[in-house]
N, C-alpha and C positions, 0 to 999 in steps of 0.2 A: 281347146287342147289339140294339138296337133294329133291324128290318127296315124296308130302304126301297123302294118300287117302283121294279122293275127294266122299262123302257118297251122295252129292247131285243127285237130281234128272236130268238125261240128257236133255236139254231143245230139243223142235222138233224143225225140221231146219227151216226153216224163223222165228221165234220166237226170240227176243230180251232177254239178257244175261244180263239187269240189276241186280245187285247186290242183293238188298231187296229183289227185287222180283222174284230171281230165284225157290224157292221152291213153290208158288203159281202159276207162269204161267207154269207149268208140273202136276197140281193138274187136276185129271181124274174128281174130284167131279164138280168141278167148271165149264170145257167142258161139261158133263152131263148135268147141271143146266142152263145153255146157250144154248147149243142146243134145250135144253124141252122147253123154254122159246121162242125162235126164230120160231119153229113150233108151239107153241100155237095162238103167234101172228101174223103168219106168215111173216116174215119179216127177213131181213140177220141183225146178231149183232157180233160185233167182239170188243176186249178189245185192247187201246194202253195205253204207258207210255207217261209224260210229254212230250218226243223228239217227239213223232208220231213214237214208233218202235212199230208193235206187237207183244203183249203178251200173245195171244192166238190163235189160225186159228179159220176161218171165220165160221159162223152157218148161212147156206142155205143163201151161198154167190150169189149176184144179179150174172143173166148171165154177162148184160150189164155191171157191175163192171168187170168181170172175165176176158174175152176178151179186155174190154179196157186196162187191166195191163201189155196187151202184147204188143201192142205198145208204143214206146219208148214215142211218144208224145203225148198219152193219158194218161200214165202211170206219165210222169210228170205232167200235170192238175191233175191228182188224187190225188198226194201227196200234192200239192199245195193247193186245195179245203177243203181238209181232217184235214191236218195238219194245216191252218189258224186254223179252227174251233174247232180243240184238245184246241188250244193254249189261242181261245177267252173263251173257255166254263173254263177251269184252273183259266185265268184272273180274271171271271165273278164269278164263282163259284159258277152257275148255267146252267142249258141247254140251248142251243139254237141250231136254226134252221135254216139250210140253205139248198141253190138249187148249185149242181155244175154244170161243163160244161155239161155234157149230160143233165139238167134238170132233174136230181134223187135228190126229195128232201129228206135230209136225218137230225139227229137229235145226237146232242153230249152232254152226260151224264158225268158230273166231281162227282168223288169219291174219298174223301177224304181218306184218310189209315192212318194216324196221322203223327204229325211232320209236314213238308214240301212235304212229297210224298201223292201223287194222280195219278189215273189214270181216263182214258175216256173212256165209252162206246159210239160207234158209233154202230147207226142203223138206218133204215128207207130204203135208197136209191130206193127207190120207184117212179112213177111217180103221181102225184097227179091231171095232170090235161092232156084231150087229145091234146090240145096244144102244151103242153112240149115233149111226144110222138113224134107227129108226126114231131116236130122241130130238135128231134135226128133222129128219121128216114132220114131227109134231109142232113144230115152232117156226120152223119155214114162213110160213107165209106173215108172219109180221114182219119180215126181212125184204118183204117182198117177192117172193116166191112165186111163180103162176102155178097153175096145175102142171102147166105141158113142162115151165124148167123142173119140174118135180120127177115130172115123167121122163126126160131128158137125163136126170140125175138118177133114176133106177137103173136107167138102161148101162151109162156111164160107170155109175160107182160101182167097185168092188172094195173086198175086205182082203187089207194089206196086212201080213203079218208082220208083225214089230220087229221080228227078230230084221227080216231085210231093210226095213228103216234103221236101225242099229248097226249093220254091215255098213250101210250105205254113206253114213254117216262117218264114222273110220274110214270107208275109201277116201272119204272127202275129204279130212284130217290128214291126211300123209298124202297119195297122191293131187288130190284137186290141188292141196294148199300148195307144192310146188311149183304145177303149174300156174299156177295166179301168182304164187311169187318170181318166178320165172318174167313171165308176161310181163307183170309190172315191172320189175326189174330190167327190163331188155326196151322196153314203152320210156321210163325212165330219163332212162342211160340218152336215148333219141332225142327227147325232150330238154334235158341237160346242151347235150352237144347241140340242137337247135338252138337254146338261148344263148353258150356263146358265140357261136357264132352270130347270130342277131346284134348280142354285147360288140364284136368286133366289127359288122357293118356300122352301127351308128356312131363307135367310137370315129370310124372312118368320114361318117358325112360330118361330123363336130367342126372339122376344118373350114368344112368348106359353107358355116352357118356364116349370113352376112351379120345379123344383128343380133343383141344380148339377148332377147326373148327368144328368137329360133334357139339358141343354145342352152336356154333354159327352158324350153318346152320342152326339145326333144328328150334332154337327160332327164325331167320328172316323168312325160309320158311313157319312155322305155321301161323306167322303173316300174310305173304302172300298171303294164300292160302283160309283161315276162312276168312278173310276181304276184302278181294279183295284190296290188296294192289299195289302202284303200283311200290314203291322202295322206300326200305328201308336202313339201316346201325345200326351197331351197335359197339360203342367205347367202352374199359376196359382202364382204370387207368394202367401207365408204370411208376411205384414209380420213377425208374432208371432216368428217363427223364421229370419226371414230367409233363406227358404229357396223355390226352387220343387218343389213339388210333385206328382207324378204324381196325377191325378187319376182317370184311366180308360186302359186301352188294350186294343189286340186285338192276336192273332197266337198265332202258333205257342207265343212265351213269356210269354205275358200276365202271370202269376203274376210273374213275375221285374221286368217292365217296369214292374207295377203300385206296385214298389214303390223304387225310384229315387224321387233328390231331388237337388237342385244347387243349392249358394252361390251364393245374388247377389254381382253381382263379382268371379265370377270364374268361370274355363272355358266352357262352352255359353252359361252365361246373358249371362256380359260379349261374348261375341264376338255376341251376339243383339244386347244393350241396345247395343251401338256399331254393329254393322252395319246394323239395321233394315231389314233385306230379307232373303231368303231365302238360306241358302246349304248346301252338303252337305261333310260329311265322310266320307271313306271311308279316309283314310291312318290304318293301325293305330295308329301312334305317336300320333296327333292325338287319338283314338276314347279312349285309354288316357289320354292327359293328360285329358280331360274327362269321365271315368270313366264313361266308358260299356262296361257287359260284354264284353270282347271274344269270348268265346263266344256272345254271342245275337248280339250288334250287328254287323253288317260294313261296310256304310254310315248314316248319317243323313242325312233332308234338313229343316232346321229352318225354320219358319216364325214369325216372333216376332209377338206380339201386342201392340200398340204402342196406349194409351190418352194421351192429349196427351204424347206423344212418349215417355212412360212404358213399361217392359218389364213388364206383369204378366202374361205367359206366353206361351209358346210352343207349338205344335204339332210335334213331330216324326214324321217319316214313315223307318218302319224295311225297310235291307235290300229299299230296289224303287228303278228307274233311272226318273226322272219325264223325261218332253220337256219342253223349255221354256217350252211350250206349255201345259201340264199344272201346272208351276210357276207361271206366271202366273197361272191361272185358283185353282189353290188357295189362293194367298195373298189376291189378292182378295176370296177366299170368306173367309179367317180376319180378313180387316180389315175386315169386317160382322159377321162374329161377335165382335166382340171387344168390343162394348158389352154383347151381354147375358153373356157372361163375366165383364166387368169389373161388370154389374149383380149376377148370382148371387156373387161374392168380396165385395161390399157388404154383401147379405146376408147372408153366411155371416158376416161378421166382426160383422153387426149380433146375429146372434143368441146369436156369441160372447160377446158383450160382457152382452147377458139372461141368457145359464148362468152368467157370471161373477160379475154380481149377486148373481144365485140363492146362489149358491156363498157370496160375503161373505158374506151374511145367514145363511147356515146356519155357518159357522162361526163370523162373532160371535153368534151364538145360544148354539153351544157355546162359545166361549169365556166368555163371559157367565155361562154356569151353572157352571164350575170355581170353587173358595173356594180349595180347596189347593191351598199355592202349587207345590210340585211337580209337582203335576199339568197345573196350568196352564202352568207352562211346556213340558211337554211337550206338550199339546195346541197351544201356539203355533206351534211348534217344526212339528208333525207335520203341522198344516194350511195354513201356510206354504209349506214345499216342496211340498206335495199342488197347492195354489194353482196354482204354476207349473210343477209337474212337473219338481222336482229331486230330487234321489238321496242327497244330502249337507246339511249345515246346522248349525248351532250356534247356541246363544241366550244373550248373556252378560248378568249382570244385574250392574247397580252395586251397591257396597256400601260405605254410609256410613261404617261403623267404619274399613274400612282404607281407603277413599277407592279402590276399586280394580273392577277388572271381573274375575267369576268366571262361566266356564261353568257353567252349571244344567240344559243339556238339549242332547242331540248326537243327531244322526242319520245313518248310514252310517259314524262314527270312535265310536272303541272308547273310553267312558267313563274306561275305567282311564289311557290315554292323556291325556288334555287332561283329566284330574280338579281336580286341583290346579293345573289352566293359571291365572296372573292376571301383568295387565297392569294399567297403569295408563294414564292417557289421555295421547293422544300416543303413545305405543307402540307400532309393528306398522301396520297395516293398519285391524285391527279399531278400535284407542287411537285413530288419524288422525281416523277415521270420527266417534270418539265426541268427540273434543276439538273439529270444526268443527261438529259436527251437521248436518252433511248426506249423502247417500245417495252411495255409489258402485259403479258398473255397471264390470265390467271383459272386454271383448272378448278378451283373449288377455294375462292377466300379464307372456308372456317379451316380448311386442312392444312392451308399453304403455310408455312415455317412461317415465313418472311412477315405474316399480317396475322392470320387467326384472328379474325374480326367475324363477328356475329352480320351472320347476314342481313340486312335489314329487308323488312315486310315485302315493299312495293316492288323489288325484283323475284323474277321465278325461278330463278337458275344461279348457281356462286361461281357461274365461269363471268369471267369478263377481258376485253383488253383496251388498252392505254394507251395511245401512239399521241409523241410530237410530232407538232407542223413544227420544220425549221425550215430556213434558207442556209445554206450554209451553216455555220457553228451556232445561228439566232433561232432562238426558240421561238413561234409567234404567235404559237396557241396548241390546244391539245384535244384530239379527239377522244372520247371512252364510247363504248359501247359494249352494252347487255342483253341477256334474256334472248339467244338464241328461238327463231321461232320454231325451232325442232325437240327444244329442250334441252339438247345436247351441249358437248362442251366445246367451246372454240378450238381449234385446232391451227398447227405452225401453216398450213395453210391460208386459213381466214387472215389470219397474222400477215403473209408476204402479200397476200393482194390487197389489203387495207394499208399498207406499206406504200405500195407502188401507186393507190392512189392519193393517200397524204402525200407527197412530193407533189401533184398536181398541184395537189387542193395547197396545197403553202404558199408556189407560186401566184396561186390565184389570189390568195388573203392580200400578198407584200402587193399584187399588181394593185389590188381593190387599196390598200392603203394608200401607196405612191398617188395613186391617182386622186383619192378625198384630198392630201395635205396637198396638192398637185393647186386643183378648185380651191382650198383655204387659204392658198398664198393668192391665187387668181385675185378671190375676191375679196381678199382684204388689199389690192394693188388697185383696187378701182372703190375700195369704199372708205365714207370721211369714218375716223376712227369713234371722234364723239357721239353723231347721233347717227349714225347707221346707214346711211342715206349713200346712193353714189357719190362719186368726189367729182372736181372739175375736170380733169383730164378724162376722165371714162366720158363725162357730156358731152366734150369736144368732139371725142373722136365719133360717138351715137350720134351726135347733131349731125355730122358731116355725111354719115351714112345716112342717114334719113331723109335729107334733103339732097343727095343722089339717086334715092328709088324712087321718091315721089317726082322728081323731074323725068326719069324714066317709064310710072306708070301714070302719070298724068295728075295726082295725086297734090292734097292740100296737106299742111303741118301750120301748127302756131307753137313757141315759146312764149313763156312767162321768165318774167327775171323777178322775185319774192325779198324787200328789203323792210326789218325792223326798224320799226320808229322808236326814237329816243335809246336806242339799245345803248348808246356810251353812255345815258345817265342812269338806266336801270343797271346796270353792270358795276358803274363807281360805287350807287347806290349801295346795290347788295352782295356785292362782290361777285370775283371771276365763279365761284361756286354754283354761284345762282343763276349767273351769263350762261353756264355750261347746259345747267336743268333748261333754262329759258330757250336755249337752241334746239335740244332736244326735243320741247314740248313743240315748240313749231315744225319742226319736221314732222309730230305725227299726225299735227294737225292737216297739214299738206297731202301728207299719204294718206291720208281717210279719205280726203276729201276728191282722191283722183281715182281714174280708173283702171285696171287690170293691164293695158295696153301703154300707159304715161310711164315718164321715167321723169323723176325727179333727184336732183342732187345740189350738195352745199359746194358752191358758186367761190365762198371766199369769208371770213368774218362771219358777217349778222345775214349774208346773202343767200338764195337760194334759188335754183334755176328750174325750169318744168320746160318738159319736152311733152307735146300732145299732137301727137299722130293722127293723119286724117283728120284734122279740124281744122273749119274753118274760123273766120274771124269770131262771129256770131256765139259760136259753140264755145272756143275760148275764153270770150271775157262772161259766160256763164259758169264756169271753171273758176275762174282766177276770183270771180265774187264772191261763190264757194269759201275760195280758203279764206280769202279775206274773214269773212262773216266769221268761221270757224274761229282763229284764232281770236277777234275780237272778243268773243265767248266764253274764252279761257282765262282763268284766273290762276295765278302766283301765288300763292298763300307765301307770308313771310313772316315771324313772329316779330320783327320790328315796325311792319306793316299793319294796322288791323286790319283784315277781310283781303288781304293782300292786293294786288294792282295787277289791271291791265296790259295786255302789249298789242298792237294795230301794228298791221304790214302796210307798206303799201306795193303794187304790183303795175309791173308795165308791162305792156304785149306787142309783138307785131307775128304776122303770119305770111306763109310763106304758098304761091309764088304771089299772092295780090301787095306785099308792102318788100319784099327784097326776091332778089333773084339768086342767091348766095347763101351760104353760113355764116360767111362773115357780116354782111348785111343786113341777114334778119338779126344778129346779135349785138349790131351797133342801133338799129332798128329799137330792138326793147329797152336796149339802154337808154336811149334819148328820152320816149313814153315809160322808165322807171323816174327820172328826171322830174319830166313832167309831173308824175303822181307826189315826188318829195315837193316840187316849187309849187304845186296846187292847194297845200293844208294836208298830205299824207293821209291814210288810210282809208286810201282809193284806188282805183282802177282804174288804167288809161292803156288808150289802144292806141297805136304809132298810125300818123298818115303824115304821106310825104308835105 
C-alpha cells in the first residue's frame, strides 16, 4: 500500500487509539484542565472511553490505585470494579457511585460527545470511612503490599468526606462535561477540516497518477488512513467481459477480496447503477445473494462511481460502521476520483486494443505462413480462441463435391466425436450462420428467444459465437467458439476482433485451397490416368533435367525402357478390362521394386520407362532384374483361366555418360537394347553397348 501522511496528533503510550477521539485524547489543553481540577479538589480523575480504554493519564493518581495495578490480581479487580461502573454510568446516563475491593470509594461521570459516543470520568478513589482503611490495611499484602508501601499509605491516606466526592462529582457533570465537549468539539472541527483538506490534496495528485494501480492505491489508502478503515476494495467496469472487477484491495483478506468480480446488471453492480448513492449491506441473506464471501464479508458499504450518469465502478468499504458523516465525506472524495479512474480504464482499454493489434498481426503472420491445409486449419482454430480467450471451438470448411460443411479442426471436443459431423446449410446453428452469412454472439442459448436449447454437458458457459469465413458473398467455412476461459459471457467486443480476424483467416482457407486444386491439376497434367504412374511428357522433360545436372556435377544416371510380352494376346484374350488391371499391376510392380529417388512412368501402350539417378551400368541392370523377377511372380487370376496366367517384361538399359552423351541418345540407346531383349526370347534384360 502506498503510505500517506498521517498529520495526527501521536497518542501517549497507554492511551487508547479510538478513532473520534484520537485528536482530543493528545489535546495539552484538556490534561491542563484536569490536572487544575484534580488539585483544586484534591482528588485523582482520569478520562476512559465506552470499552474502559484510557484516554488520558491519570491527574494525582491514588497511591493505593498505582501499586495495586501492578499486581496481576489486583490489577484484575481494578478493571473489573472500574469498567462495571464505566458501563453502568453510559447505561444510566448519569453518575453513580461505588466502593471497590480495596474500599476506595470512587464516582463515574458519563459525557455525552453527540451521536452514540460518550465518554467517562472516574474520580474519587478515596477512602470515605476509617473502617474501609483499616479493612485494606488487613488484606493489603496479598495484593502485594510491602510494609514500607503500607507505611507510605498511612502517611498518604486521609479520610475524605462523601459529601466533597458528591459536590465534586456535579462540578464534573455541568462544568467538566462542557469543557470536554468543548475541546472535543473545537479538536473535532480541526480534525474534520484536516481530512478535507487531505480529501482535496489527493483528489489533486489523482491527475497526475501515471498508472491504474497508483490511482487505485492512493483512493483505497486515503480511505484507509483518514477513516480508519479496516478493508477496503475497489471494482472498475471490464466492457470486454462485462464484468466489474476488483482492482486492488486491503485488509485482513486481501488475497481473497482481490479476486472477486460481479455482473453488470445484476446484484451489487445493479443496485449501484440504480441507486447512485451510497448504501450498506450487512443482512447475511442480502451479502449471499450478491455473492459476497460470507466468511470474510459481514458488512459492505458501497460507493458507486458514476461517469455521465454511467456505473464504471464502485468503491466498497469492508466489515467497518462509517457515521454519516464519514459517508458523505467519502463519497464526495470518490465522485472526484472517478475521472481519473474513468481516465486510467480509457487507457487501459487503449492499450488493450495496441496488444490486440500486436496480437492480429502475429497471428496473421502465422497464419500466413501455413500451406498445409490441415495445418492451417488448425492453427486458425487454435489462435482464434487464444484471441478471445476461449476453451472450446471448431472450424468447419465447405466442401464443394457434397455441397456440405465438415469439421476440419476442434479444440476442447474429442475429434472422434464430431469427425464425421456434416451439415448442410440451413441446418443447426452453425448451417443458419452459414446460409445467412452473418456472425452470431449468443449470451446464454437456454434464455435466448431465437434457440432456448438446453445446454448440453461438455460446455461450461451458454455464451457462445458463430462467425462466417467468406470471400466475398462465398461462404467457405465457419468458425464457433465456447466456454470463455473467464466464465463470462462473450461480449460485441470478442465479436469485432474474431471478425477482423476471420477475414484473414478466409483469405487464408481460398489461398490454401487455390493452391491444393493449383497441385491437383499440376499432377494429374504430368500423371498417366490409368495406373498412377508419371506420364511421358513429365519423363521427357525429368530425363532432360537429369542428364544436365549430372553433366554439370560429374554425375552417373541409367534408364530402363519396361515392355510386356504377349500384352496384344493377353488383352484379345481377356479383354481391354483385364489389359487395363494388367497395366496397373505392373506398374506396382515396378514401383516396389525401385527406390525413393527413381522416377518411373507409362512410356505409351504396354510400355513403361525408369529414370535412376546416380547409377551406374552395374547398379541398373540389378534394378531392371528386380522388376523383372517381380512381375514374373505375379499372377492374373481370371475365372475363364484356371490359376490364372503369367505376364514377363522384358527390359532394355543404357546409362549415361558411359553409352550416350545426350537424352536423346541414351533414349534411342534403350530402345535398341529393349529390341534386343524382344529379338533375344523376351523376358530379359539387356544393357546397350555401342
Amino acid at each position: 500500500m502506498i503510505a500517506l501522511t498521517n498529520n495526527q496528533t501521536e497518542m501517549p503510550e497507554g492511551l487508547s487509539s479510538a478513532p473520534w477521539f484520537t485528536s482530543l485524547a493528545g489535546s495539552r489543553s484538556w490534561q491542563q484542565v484536569q490536572d487544575a481540577f484534580a488539585n483544586v479538589v484534591g482528588i485523582p480523575l482520569q478520562i476512559f472511553d465506552s470499552a474502559g480504554e484510557s484516554l488520558s493519564l491519570p491527574s494525582r493518581e491514588a497511591f493505593v490505585c498505582r501499586q495495586m495495578k501492578l499486581d496481576p490480581a489486583g490489577a484484575g479487580q481494578c478493571r473489573h470494579y472500574c469498567g462495571r461502573a464505566i458501563g453502568q454510568a453510559i447505561g444510566k446516563k448519569a453518575p453513580i457511585f461505588y466502593k471497590c475491593h480495596a474500599g476506595l470509594v470512587s464516582f463515574a461521570v458519563p459525557v455525552p460527545l453527540g451521536g452514540e459516543r460518550s465518554v467517562v470520568i472516574l474520580g474519587g478513589h478515596a477512602f470515605t470511612q476509617t473502617a474501609d482503611f483499616a479493612a485494606f490495611m488487613d488484606v493489603a499484602g496479598k495484593y502485594g503490599f510491602t510494609p514500607g508501601d503500607l507505611m507510605e499509605i498511612s502517611k498518604a491516606s486521609r479520610i475524605v468526606d462523601g459529601k466533597v466526592l458528591r459536590s465534586a462529582s456535579r462540578f464534573l457533570e455541568s462544568a467538566g462535561s462542557v469543557v470536554l465537549q468543548n475541546a472535543f468539539q473545537k479538536r473535532e472541527s480541526q480534525h474534520y477540516l484536516s481530512q478535507l483538506l487531505t480529501l482535496f490534496d489527493v483528489s489533486t495528485s489523482l491527475r497526475h497518477a501515471n498508472t491504474p494501480h497508483e490511482v487505485f492505491a492512493l483512493i483505497l489508502n486515503t480511505i484507509g488512513v483518514l477513516f480508519d478503515v479496516s478493508s477496503a476494495g475497489i471494482f472498475v467496469l471490464d466492457r470486454r467481459g462485462g464484468t466489474y472487477r476488483s482492482q486492488t484491495a486491503f485488509g485482513e483478506f486481501q488475497q481473497r477480496l482481490c479476486s472477486l468480480a460481479f455482473p453488470s446488471g445484476d446484484g451489487v453492480a445493479l443496485k449501484a447503477a440504480v441507486q447512485k448513492a451510497p448504501f450498506r449491506v450487512d443482512e447475511p441473506r442480502e451479502l449471499l445473494a450478491f455473492k459476497f464471501p460470507d466468511d470474510v464479508v459481514r458488512s459492505v458499504t458501497v460507493f458507486p462511481l458514476l461517469q455521465d450518469d454511467e456505473l464504471i465502478g464502485f468503491v466498497s468499504v469492508y466489515n467497518t460502521d462509517l457515521p454519516d458523516r464519514t459517508v458523505r465525506m467519502i463519497s464526495g472524495f470518490v465522485g472526484h476520483a472517478v475521472t481519473a479512474v474513468e481516465n486510467q480504464r480509457v487507457k487501459t482499454e487503449l492499450r488493450q486494443r495496441v496488444q490486440d493489434l500486436a496480437v492480429l498481426t502475429e497471428i496473421n503472420a502465422a497464419v500466413g505462413a501455413t500451406v498445409d491445409p490441415e495445418e492451417l486449419f488448425r492453427v486458425i482454430l487454435d489462435k482464434s480462441t487464444d484471441l478471445i480467450r476461449a476453451e472450446q471451438g471448431s472450424l468447419m470448411i465447405f466442401e464443394e463435391e457434397t455441397r456440405e460443411f465438415i469439421i476440419r479442426a476442434t479444440k476442447g471436443i474429442q475429434e472422434q466425436i464430431v469427425g464425421q459431423f456434416r451439415i448442410k446449410p440451413g441446418e443447426g446453428i452453425a448451417g443458419a450462420v452459414a446460409e445467412r452469412g452473418t456472425a452470431l454472439i449468443v449470451h446464454d442459448i437456454e434464455g435466448d428467444e431465437r434457440f432456448r436449447k438446453k445446454n448440453r454437458p461438455r460446455y461450461r458457459t451458454k455464451s457462445f459465437i458463430s462467425i462466417p469465413l467468406k470471400i466475398e458473398n462465398r461462404v467457405v467455412g465457419v468458425l464457433n467458439v465456447a466456454d470463455k476461459i473467464t466464465g463470462e459471457v462473450f461480449n460485441p467486443d470478442d465479436l469485432a476482433l474474431l471478425q477482423t480476424f476471420a477475414a484473414y483467416a478466409s483469405v487464408a482457407i481460398e489461398r490454401t485451397q487455390l493452391s491444393e486444386k493449383t497441385r491437383e491439376l499440376k499432377q494429374i497434367s504430368i500423371t498417366d490416368p490409368l495406373t498412377g504412374v508419371l506420364n511421358r511428357r513429365y519423363m521427357q522433360e525429368r530425363l532432360t533435367e537429369e542428364v544436365d545436372r549430372s553433366h554439370r556435377h560429374g554425375h552417373v544416371l541409367s534408364y530402363l525402357m519396361v515392355d510386356l510380352d504377349e500384352f496384344k494376346e493377353y488383352n484379345d484374350s481377356h479383354g481391354h478390362m483385364a489389359g487395363d488391371e494388367a497395366l496397373k499391376t505392373v506398374a506396382q510392380c515396378i514401383r516396389g521394386s525401385l527406390r525413393t529417388i527413381d522416377v518411373v512412368s507409362r512410356f505409351g501402350g504396354d510400355e513403361f520407362t525408369v529414370l535412376l539417378p546416380e547409377t551406374k551400368r552395374e547398379g541398373a541392370i540389378v534394378i531392371a532384374e528386380r522388376i523383372r523377377q517381380e512381375v514374373a511372380r505375379t499372377y492374373l487370376p481370371h475365372a475363364e483361366v484356371p490359376g490364372g496366367r503369367a505376364l514377363t517384361v522384358s527390359i532394355g538399359l543404357s546409362s549415361y555418360p558411359t553409352d550416350a552423351d545426350s537424352a536423346d541418345a541414351l533414349v534411342r540407346g534403350t530402345d535398341r537394347a529393349l529390341y534386343a531383349a524382344k529379338s533375344g526370347g523376351k523376358n530379359r534384360v539387356v544393357a546397350y553397348g555401342p
